[in-house]
C-alpha positions as CSV (number, residue, x, y, z in Angstrom):
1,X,0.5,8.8,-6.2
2,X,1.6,9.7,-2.5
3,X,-1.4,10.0,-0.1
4,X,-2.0,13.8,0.8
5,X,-1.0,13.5,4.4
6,X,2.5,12.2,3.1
7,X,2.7,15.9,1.8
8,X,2.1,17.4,4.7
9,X,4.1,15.5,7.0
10,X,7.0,16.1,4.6
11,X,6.6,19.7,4.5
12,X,8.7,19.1,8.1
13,X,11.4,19.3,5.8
14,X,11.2,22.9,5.4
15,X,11.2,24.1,8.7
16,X,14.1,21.3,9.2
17,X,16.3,22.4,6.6
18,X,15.8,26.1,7.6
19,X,16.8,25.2,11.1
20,X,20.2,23.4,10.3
21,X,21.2,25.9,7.8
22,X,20.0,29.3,9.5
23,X,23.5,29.5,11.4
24,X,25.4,28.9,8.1
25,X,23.5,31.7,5.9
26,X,19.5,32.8,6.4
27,X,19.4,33.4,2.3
28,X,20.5,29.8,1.4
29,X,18.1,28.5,4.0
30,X,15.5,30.1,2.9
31,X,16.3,29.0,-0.8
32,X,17.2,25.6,0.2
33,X,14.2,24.8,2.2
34,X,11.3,24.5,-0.3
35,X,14.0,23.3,-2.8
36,X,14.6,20.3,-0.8
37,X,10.4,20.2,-0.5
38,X,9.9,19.9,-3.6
39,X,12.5,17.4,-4.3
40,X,11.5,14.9,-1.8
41,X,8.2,15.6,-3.3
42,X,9.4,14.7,-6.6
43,X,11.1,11.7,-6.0
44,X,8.0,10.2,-4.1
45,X,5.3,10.5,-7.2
46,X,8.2,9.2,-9.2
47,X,9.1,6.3,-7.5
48,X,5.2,5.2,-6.6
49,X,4.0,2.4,-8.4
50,X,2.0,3.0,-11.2
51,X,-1.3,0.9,-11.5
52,X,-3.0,0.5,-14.7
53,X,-5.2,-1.7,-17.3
54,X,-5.0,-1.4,-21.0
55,X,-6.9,-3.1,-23.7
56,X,-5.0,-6.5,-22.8
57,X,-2.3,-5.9,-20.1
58,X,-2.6,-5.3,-15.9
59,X,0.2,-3.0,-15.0
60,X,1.7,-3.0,-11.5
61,X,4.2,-0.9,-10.8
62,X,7.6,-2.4,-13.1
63,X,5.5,-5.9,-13.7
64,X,2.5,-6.6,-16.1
65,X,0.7,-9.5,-17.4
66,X,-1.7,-10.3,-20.3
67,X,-5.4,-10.2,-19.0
68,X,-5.7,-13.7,-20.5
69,X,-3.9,-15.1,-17.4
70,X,-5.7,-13.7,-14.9
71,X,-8.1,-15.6,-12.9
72,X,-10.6,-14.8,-9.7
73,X,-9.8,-11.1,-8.6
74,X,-10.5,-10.7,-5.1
75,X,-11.1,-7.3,-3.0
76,X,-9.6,-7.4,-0.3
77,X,-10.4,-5.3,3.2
78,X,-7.9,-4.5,5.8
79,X,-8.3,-7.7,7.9
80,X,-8.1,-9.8,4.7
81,X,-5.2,-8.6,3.8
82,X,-3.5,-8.7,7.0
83,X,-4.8,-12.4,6.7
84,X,-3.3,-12.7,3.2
85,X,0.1,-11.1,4.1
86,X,0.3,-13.3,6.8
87,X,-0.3,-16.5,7.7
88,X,-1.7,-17.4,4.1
89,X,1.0,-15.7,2.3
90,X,3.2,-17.4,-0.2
91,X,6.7,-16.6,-1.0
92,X,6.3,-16.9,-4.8
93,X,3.6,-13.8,-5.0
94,X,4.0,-11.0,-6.5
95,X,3.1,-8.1,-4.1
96,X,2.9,-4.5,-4.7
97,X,2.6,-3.4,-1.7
98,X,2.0,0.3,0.5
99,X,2.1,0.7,4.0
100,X,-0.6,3.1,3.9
101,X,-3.2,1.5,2.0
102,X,-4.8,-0.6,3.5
103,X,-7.0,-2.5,0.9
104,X,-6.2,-4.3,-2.4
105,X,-6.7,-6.9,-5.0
106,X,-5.9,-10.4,-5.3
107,X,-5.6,-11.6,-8.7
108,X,-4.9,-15.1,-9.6
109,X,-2.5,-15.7,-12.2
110,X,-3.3,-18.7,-14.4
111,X,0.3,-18.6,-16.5
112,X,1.6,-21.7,-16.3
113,X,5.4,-20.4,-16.8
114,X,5.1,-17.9,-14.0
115,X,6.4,-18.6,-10.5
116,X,3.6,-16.3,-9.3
117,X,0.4,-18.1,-8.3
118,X,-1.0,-14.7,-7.4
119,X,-0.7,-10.6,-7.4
120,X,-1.6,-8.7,-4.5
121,X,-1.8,-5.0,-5.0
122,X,-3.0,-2.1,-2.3
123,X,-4.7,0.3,-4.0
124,X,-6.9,3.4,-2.6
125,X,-9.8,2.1,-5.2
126,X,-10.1,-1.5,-5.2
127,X,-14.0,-1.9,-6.7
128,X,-12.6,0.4,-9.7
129,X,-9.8,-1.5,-10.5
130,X,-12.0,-4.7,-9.8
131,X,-14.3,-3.6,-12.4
132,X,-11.5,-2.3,-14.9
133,X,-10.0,-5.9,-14.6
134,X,-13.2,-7.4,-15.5
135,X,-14.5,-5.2,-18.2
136,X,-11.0,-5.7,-19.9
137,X,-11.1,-9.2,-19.6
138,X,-14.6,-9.5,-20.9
139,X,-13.7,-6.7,-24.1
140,X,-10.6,-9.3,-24.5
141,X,-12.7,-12.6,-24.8
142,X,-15.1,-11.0,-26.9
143,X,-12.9,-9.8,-29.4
């Protein structure tokens, strides 16, 4: 889901829209205007990345993996992930990344056929999905 300032910043549209088409006809601009809004609004909670944990899956975004094949998960803060996007990156990793979050998980993946030696995904509520991970995992072992 965007962050709420993205809503408000993209309200610009409206006056936007209104201004280019007020020569053309004031009725379609007015129509046109919170049409385009809403839109634009549209296509950004459709095209975020949903982030989720079922019974025995991680979701991120188009990508999951079996909770069986995940290893440490690591919060990370804003410095550590500048750290881990940066000079400790590595090409093969799967990142799900937003510019304006600024906090995330690392998640070791232990599947020996994946290419990924690790997921990195910014998320508003990293100690929730921490603890989802990890009560999963622990609900998968035991059963």
């Amino acid at each position: 889901m965007p962050t709420p300032w993205l809503y408000l910043i993209t309200f610009l549209i409206v006056p936007a829209v209104i201004l280019l088409l007020l020569p053309v006809n004031l009725l379609l601009a007015i129509f046109l205007a919170p049409t385009v809004y809403l839109l634009v609004i549209t296509i950004l909670i459709m095209t975020s990345p949903k982030i989720m944990v079922s019974q025995d899956t991680f979701y991120a975004g188009t990508a999951y993996i079996p909770l069986s094949y995940l290893g440490t998960v690591t919060i990370l803060n804003r410095d550590e992930l500048s750290i881990a996007l940066g000079v400790q990156a590595d090409a093969r990793a799967f990142l799900i990344i937003r510019g304006w979050i600024h906090t995330a998980l690392k998640v070791t993946n232990t599947d020996p056929t994946d290419p990924a030696p690790y997921w990195i995904v910014t998320t508003r509520r990293p100690q929730e999905l921490a603890a989802a991970l990890n009560r999963a995992a622990q609900l998968a072992d035991n059963s």
